[in-house]
PyMOL Python script that loads the backbone (N, CA, C, O; Angstrom):
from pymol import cmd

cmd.read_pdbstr("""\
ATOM      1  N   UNK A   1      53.650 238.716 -58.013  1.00  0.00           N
ATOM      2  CA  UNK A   1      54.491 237.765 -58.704  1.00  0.00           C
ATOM      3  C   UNK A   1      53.851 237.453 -60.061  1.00  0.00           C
ATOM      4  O   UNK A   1      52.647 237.207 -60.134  1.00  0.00           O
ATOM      5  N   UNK A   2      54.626 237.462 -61.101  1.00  0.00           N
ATOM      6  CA  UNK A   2      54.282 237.157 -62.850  1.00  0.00           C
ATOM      7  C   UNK A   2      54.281 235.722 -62.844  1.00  0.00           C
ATOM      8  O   UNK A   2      55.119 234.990 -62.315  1.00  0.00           O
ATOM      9  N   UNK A   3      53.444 235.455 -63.369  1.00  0.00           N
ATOM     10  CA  UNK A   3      52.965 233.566 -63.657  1.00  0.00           C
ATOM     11  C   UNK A   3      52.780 234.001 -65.148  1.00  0.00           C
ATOM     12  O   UNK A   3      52.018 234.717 -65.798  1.00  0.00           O
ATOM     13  N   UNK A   4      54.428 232.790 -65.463  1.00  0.00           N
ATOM     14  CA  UNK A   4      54.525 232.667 -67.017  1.00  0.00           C
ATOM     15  C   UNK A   4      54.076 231.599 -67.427  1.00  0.00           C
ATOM     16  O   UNK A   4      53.783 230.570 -66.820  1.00  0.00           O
ATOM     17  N   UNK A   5      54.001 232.008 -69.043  1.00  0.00           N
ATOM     18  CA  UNK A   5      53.298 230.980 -69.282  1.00  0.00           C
ATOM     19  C   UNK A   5      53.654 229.222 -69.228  1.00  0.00           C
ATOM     20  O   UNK A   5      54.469 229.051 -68.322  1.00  0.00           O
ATOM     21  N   UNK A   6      53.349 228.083 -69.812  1.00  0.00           N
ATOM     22  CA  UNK A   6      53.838 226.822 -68.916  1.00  0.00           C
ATOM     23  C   UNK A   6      54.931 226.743 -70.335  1.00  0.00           C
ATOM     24  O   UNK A   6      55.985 226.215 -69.981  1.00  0.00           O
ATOM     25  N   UNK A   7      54.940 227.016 -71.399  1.00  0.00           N
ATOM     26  CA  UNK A   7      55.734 227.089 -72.359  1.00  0.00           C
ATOM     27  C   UNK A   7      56.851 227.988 -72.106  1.00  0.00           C
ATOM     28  O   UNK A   7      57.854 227.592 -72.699  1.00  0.00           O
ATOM     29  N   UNK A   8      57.021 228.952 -71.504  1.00  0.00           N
ATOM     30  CA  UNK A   8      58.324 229.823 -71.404  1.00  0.00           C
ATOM     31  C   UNK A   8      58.950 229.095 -69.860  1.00  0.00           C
ATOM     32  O   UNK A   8      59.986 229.565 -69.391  1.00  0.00           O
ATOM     33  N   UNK A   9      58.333 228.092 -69.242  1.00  0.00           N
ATOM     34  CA  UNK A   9      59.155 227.220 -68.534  1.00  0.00           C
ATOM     35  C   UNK A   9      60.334 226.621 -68.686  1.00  0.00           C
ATOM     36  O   UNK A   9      60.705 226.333 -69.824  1.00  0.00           O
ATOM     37  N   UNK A  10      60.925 226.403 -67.860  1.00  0.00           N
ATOM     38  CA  UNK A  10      62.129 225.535 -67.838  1.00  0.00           C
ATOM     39  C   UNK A  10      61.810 224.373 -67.613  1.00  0.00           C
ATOM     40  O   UNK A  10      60.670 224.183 -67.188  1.00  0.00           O
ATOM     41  N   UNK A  11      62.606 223.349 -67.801  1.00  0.00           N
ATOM     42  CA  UNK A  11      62.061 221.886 -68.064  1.00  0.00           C
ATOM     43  C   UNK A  11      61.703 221.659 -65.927  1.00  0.00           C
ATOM     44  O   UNK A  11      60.641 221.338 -65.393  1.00  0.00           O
ATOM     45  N   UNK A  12      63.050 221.985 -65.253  1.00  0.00           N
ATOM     46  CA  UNK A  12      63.389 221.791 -63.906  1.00  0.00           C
ATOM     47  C   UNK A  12      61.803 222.314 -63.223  1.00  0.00           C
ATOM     48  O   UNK A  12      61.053 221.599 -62.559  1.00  0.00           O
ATOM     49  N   UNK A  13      61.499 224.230 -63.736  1.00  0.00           N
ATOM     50  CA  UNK A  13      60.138 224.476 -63.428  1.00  0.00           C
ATOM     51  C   UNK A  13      59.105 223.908 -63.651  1.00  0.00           C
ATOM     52  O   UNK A  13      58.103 224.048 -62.949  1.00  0.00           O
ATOM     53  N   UNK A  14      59.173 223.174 -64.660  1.00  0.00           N
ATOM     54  CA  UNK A  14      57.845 222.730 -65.427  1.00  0.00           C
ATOM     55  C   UNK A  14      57.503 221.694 -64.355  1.00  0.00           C
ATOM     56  O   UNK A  14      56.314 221.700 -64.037  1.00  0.00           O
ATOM     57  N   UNK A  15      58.202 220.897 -63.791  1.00  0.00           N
ATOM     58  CA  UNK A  15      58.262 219.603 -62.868  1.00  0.00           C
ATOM     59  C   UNK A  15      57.883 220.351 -61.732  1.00  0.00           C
ATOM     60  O   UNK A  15      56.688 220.219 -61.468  1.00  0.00           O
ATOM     61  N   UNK A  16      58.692 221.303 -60.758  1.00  0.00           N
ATOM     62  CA  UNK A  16      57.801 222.023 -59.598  1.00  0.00           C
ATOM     63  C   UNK A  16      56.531 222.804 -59.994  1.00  0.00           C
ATOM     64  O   UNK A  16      55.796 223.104 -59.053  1.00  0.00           O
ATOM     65  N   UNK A  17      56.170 223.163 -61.168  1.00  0.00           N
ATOM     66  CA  UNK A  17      54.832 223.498 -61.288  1.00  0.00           C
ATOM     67  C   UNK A  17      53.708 222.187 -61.004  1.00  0.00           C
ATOM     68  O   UNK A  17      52.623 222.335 -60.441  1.00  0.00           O
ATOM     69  N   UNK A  18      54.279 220.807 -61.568  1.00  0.00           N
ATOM     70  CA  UNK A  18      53.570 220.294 -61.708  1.00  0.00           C
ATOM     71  C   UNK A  18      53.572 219.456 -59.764  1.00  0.00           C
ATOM     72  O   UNK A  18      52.668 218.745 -59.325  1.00  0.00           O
ATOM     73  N   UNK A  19      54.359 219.708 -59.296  1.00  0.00           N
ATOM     74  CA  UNK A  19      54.155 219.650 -57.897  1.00  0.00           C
ATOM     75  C   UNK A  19      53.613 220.298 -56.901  1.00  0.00           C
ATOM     76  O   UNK A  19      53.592 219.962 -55.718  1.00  0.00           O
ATOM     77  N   UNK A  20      53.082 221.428 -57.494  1.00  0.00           N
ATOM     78  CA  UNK A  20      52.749 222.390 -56.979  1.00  0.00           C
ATOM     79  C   UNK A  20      51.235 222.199 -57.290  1.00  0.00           C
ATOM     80  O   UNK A  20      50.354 222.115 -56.434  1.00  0.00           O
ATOM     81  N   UNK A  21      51.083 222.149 -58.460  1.00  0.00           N
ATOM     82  CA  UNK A  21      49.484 221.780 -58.791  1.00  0.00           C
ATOM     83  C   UNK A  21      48.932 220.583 -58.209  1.00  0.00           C
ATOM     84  O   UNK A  21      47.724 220.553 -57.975  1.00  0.00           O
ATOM     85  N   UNK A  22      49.935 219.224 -57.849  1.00  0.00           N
ATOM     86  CA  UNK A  22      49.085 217.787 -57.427  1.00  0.00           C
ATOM     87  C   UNK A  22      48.579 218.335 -56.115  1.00  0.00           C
ATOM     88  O   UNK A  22      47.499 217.977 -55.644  1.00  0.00           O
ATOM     89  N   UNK A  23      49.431 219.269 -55.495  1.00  0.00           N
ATOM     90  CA  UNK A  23      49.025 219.454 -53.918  1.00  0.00           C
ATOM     91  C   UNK A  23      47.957 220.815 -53.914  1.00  0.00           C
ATOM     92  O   UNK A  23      47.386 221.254 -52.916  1.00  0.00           O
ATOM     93  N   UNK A  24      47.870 221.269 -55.101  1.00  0.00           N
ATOM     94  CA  UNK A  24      46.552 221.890 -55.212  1.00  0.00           C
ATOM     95  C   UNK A  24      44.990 221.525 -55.467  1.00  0.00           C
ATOM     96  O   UNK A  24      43.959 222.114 -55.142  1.00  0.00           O
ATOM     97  N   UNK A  25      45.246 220.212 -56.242  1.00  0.00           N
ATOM     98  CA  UNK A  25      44.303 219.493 -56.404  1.00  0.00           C
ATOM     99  C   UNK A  25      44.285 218.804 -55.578  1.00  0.00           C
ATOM    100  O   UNK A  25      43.542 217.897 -55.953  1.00  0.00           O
ATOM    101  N   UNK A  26      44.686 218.553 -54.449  1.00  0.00           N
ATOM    102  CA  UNK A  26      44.188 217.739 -53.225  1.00  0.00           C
ATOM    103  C   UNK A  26      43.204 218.865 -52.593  1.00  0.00           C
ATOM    104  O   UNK A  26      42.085 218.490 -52.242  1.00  0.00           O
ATOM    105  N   UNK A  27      43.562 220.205 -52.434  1.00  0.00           N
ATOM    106  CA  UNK A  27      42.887 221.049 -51.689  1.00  0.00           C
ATOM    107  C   UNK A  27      41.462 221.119 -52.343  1.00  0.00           C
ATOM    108  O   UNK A  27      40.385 221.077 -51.748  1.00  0.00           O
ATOM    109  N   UNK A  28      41.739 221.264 -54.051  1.00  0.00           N
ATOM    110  CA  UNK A  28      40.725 221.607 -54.544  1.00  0.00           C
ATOM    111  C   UNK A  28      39.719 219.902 -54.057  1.00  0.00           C
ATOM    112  O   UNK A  28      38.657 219.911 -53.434  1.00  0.00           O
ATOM    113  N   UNK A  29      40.265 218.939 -54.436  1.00  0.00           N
ATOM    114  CA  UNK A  29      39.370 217.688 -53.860  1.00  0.00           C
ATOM    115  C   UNK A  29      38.804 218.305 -52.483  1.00  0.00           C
ATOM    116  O   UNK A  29      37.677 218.783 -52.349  1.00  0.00           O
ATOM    117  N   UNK A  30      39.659 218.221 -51.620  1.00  0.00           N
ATOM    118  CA  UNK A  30      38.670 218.607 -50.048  1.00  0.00           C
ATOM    119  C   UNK A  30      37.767 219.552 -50.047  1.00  0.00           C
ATOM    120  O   UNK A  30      36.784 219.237 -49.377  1.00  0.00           O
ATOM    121  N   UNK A  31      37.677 221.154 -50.798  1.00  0.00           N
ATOM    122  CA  UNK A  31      36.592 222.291 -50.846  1.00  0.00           C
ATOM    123  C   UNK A  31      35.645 221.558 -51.789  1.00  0.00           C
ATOM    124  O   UNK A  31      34.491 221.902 -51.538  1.00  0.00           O
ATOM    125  N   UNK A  32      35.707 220.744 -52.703  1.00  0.00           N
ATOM    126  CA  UNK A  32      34.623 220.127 -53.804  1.00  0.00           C
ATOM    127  C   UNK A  32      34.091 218.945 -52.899  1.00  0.00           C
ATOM    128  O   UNK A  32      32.864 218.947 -52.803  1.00  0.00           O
ATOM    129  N   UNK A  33      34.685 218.020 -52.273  1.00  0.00           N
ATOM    130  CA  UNK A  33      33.630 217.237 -51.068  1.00  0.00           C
ATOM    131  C   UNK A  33      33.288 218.049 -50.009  1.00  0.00           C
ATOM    132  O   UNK A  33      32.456 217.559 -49.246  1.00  0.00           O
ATOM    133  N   UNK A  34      33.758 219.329 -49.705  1.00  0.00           N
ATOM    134  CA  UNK A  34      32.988 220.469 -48.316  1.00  0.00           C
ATOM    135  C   UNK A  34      31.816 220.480 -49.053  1.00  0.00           C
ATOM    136  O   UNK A  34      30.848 219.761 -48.807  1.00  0.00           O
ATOM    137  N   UNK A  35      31.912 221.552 -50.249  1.00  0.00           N
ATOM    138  CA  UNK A  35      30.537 222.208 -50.687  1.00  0.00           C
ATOM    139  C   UNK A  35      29.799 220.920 -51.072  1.00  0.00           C
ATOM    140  O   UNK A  35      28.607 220.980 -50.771  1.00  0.00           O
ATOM    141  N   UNK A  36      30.192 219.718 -51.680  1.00  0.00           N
ATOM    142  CA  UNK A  36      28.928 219.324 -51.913  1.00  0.00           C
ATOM    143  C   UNK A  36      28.144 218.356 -50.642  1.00  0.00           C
ATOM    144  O   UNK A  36      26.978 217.961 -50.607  1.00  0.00           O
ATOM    145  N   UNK A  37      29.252 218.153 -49.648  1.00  0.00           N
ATOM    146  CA  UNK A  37      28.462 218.128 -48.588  1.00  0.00           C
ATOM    147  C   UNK A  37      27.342 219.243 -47.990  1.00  0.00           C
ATOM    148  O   UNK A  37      26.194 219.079 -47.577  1.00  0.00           O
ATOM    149  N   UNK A  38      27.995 220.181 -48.096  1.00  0.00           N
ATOM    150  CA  UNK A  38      26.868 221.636 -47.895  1.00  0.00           C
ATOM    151  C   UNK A  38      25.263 221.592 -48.540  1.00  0.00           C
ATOM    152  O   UNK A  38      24.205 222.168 -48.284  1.00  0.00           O
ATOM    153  N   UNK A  39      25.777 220.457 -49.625  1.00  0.00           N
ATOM    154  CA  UNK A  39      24.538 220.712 -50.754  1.00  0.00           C
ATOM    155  C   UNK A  39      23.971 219.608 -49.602  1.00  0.00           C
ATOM    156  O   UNK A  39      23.237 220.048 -48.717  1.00  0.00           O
ATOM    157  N   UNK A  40      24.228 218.536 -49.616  1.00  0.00           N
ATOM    158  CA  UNK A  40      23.750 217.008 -49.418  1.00  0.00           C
ATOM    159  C   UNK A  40      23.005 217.939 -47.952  1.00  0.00           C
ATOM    160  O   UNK A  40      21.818 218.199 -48.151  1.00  0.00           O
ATOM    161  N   UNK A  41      23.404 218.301 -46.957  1.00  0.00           N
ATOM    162  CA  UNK A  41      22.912 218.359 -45.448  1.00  0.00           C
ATOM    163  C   UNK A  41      21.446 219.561 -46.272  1.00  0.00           C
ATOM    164  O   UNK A  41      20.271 219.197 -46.309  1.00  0.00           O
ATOM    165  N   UNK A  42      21.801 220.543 -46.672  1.00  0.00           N
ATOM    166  CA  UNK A  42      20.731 221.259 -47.488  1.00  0.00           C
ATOM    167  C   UNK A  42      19.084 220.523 -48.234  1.00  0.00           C
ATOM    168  O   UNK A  42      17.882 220.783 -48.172  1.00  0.00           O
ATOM    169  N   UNK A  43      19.804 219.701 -48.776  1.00  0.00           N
ATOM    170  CA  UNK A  43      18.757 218.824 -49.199  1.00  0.00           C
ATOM    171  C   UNK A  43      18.128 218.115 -48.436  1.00  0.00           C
ATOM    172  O   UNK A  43      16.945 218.085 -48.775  1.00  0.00           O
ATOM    173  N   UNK A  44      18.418 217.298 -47.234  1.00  0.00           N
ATOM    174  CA  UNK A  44      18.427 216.739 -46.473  1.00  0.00           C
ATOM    175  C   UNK A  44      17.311 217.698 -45.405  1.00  0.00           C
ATOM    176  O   UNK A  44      16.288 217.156 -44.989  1.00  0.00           O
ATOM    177  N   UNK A  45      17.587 218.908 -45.097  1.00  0.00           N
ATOM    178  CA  UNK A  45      16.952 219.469 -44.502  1.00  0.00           C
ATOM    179  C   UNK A  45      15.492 220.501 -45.196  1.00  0.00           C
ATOM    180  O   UNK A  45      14.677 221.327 -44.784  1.00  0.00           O
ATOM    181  N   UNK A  46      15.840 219.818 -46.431  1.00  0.00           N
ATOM    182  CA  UNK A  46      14.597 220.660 -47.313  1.00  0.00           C
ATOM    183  C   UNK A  46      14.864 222.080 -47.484  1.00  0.00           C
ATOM    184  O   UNK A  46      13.862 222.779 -47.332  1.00  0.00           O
ATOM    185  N   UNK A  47      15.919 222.686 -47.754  1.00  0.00           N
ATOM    186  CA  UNK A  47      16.291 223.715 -47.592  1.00  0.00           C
ATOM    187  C   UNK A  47      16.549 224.486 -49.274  1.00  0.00           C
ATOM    188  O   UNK A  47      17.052 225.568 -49.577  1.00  0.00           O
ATOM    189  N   UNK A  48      15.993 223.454 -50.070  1.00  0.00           N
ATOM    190  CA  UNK A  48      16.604 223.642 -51.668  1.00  0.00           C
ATOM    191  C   UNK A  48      16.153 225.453 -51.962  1.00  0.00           C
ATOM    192  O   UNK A  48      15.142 226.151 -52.040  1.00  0.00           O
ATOM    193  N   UNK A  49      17.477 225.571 -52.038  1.00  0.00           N
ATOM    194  CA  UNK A  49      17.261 227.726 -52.979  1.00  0.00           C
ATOM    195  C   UNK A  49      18.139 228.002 -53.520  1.00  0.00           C
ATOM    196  O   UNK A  49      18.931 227.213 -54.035  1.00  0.00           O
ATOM    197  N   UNK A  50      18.189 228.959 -53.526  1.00  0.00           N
ATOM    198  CA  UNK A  50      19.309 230.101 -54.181  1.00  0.00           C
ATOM    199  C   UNK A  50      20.636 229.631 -53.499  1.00  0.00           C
ATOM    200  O   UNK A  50      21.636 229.353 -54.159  1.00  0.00           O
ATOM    201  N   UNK A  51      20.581 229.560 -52.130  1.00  0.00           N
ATOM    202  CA  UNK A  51      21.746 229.279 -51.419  1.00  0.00           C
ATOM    203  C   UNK A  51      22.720 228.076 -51.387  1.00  0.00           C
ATOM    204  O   UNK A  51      23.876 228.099 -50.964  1.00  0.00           O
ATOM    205  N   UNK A  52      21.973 226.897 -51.969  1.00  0.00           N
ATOM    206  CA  UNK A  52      22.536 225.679 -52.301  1.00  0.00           C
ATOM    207  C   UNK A  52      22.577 225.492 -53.617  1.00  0.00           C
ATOM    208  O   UNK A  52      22.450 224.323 -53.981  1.00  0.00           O
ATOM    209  N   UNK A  53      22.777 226.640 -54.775  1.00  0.00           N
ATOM    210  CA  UNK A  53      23.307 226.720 -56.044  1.00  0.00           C
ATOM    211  C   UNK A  53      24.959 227.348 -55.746  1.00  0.00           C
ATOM    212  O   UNK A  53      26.033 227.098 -56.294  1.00  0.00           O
ATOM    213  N   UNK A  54      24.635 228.127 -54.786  1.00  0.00           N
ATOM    214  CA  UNK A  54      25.997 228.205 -54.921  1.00  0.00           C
ATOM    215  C   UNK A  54      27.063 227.600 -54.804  1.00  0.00           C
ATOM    216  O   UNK A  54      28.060 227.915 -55.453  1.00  0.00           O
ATOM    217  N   UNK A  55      27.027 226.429 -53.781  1.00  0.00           N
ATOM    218  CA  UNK A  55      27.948 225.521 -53.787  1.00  0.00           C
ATOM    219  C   UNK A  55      28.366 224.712 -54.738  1.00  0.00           C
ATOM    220  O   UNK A  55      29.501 224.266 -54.905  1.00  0.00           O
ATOM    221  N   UNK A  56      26.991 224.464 -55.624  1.00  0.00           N
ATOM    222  CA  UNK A  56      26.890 223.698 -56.499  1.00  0.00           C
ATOM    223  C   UNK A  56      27.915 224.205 -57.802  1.00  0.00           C
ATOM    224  O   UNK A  56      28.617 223.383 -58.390  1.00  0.00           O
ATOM    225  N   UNK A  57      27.905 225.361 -58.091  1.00  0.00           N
ATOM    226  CA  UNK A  57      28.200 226.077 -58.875  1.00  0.00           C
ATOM    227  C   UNK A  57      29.879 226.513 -58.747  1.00  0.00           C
ATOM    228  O   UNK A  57      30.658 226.728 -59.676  1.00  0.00           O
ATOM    229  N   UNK A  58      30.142 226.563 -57.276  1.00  0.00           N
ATOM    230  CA  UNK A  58      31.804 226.859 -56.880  1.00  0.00           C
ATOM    231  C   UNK A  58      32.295 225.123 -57.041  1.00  0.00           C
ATOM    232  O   UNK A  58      33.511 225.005 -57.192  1.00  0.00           O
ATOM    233  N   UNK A  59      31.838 224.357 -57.033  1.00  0.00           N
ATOM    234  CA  UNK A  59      32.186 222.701 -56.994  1.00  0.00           C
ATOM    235  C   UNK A  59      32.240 222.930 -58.403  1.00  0.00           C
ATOM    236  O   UNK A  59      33.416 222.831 -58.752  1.00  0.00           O
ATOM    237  N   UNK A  60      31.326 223.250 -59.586  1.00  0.00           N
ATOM    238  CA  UNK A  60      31.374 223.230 -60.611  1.00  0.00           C
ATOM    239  C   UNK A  60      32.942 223.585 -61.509  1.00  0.00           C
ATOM    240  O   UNK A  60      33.849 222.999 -62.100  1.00  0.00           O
ATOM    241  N   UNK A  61      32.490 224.970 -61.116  1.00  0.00           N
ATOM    242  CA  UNK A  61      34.156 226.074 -61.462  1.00  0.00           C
ATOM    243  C   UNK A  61      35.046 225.011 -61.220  1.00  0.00           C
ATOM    244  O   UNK A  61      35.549 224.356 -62.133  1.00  0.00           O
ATOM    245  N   UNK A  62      35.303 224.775 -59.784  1.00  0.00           N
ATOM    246  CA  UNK A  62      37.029 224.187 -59.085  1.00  0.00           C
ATOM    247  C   UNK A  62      37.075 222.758 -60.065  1.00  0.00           C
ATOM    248  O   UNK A  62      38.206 222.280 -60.161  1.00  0.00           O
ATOM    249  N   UNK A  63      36.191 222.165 -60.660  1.00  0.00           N
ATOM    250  CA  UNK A  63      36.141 221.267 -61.280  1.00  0.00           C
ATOM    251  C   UNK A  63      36.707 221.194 -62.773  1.00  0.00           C
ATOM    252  O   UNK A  63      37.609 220.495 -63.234  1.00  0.00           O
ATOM    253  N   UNK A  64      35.873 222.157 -63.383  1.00  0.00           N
ATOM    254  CA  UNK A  64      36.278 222.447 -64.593  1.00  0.00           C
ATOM    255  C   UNK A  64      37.676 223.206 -64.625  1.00  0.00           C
ATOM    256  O   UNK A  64      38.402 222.769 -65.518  1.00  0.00           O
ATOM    257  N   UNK A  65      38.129 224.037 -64.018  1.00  0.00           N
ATOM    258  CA  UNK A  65      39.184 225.095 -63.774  1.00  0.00           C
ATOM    259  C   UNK A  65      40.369 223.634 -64.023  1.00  0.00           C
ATOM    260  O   UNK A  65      41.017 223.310 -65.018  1.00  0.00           O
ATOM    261  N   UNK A  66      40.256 222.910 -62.430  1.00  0.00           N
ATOM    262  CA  UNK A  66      41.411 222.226 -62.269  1.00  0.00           C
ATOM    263  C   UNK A  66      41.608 220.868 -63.614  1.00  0.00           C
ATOM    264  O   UNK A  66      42.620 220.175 -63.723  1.00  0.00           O
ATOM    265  N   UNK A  67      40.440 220.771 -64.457  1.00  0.00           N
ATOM    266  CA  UNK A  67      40.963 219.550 -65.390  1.00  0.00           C
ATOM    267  C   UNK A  67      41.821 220.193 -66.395  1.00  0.00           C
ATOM    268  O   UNK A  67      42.819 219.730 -66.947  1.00  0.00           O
ATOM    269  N   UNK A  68      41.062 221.748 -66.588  1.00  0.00           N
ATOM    270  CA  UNK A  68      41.881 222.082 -68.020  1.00  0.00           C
ATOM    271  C   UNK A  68      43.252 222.580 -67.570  1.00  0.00           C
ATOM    272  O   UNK A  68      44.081 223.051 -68.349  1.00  0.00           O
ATOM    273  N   UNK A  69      43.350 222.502 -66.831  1.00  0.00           N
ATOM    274  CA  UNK A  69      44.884 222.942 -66.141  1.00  0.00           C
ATOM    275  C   UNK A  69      45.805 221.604 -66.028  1.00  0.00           C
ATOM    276  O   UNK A  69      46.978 221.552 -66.400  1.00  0.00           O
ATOM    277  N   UNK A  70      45.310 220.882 -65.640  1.00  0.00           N
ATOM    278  CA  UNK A  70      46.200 219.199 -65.786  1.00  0.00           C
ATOM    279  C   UNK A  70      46.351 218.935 -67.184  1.00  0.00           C
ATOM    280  O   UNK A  70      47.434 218.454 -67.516  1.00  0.00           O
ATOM    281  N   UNK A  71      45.615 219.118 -67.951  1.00  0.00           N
ATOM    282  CA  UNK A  71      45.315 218.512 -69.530  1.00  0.00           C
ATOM    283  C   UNK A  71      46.521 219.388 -70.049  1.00  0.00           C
ATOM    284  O   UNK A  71      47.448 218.975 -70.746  1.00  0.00           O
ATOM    285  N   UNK A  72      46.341 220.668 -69.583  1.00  0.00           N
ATOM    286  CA  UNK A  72      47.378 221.518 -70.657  1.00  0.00           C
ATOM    287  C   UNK A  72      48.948 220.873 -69.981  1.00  0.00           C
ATOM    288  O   UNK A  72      49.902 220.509 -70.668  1.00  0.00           O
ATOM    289  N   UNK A  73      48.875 220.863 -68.499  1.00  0.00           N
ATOM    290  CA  UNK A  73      50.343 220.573 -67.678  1.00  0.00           C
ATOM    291  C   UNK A  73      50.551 218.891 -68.725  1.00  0.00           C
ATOM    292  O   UNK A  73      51.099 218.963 -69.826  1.00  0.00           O
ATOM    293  N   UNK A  74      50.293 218.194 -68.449  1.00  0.00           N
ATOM    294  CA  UNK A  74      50.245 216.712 -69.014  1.00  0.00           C
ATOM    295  C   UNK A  74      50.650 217.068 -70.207  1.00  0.00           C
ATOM    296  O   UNK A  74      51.645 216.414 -70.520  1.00  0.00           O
ATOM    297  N   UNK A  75      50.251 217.974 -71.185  1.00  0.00           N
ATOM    298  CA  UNK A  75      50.941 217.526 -72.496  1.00  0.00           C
ATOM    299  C   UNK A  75      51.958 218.545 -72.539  1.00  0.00           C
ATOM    300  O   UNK A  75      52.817 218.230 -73.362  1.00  0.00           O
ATOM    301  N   UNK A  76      52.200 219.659 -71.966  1.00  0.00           N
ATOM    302  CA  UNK A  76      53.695 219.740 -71.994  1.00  0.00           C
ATOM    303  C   UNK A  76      54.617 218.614 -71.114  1.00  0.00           C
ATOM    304  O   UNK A  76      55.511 218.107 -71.792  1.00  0.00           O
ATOM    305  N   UNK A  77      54.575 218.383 -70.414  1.00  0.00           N
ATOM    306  CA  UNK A  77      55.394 217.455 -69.677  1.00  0.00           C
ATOM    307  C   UNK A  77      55.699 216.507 -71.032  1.00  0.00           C
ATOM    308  O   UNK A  77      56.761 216.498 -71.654  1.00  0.00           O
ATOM    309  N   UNK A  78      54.596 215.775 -71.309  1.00  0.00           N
ATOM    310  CA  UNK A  78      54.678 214.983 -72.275  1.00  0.00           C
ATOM    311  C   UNK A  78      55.527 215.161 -73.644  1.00  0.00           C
ATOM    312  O   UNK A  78      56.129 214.279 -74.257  1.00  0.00           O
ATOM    313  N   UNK A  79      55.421 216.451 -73.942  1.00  0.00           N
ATOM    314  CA  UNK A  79      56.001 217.092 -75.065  1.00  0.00           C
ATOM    315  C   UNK A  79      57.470 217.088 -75.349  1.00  0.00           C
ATOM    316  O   UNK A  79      58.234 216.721 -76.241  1.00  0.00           O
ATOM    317  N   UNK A  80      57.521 217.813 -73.877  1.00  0.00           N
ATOM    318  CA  UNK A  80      59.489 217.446 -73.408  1.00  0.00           C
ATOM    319  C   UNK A  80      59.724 216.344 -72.946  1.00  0.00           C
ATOM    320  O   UNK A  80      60.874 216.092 -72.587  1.00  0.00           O
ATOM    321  N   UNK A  81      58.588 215.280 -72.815  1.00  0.00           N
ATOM    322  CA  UNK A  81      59.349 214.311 -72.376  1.00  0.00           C
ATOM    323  C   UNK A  81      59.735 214.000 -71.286  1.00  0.00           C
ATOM    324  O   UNK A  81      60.649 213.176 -71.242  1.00  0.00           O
ATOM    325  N   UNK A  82      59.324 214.405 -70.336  1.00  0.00           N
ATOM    326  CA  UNK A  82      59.962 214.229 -68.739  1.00  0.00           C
ATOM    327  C   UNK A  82      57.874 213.595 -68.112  1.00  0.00           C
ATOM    328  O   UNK A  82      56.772 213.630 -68.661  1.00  0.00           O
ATOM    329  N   UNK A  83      58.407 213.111 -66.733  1.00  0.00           N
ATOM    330  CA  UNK A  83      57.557 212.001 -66.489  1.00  0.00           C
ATOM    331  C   UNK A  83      57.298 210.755 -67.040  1.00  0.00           C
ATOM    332  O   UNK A  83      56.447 210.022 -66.537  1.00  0.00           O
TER     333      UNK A  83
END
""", "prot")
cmd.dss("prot")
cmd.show_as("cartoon", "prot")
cmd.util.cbc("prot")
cmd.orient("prot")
């Protein structure tokens, strides 16, 4: 499936995209409190390595990924005017 861009949207799409993303960022919330629980029990057990960067680092990504994706959704919405 082709994922256009949020500008060659329709106003109607632009609104289920943006429904589509709140219930993605819930998921992304729950895997970003998993891993950094992963980190916390890690630490906890003195376990600090290589292996508890990674979580750190996938919490990082899903973090950064999902703001610049709201920021861009938010100002088109905003743009056309709807919300």
């Amino acid at each position: 499936m082709d994922k256009k861009p949020l500008s060659d949207l329709t106003d109607q799409e632009l609104l289920q995209e943006a429904k589509k993303r709140k219930s993605a960022s819930i998921t992304n919330a729950f895997l970003i409190g998993f891993l950094i629980g992963v980190v916390f029990y890690s630490v906890v057990k003195n376990t600090w390595g290589f292996l508890t960067l990674i979580p750190l680092f996938l919490a990082y990504k899903l973090i950064n990924n999902s703001k610049y994706e709201k920021e861009e959704l938010e100002n088109f919405l905003k743009e056309r005017g709807l919300k």
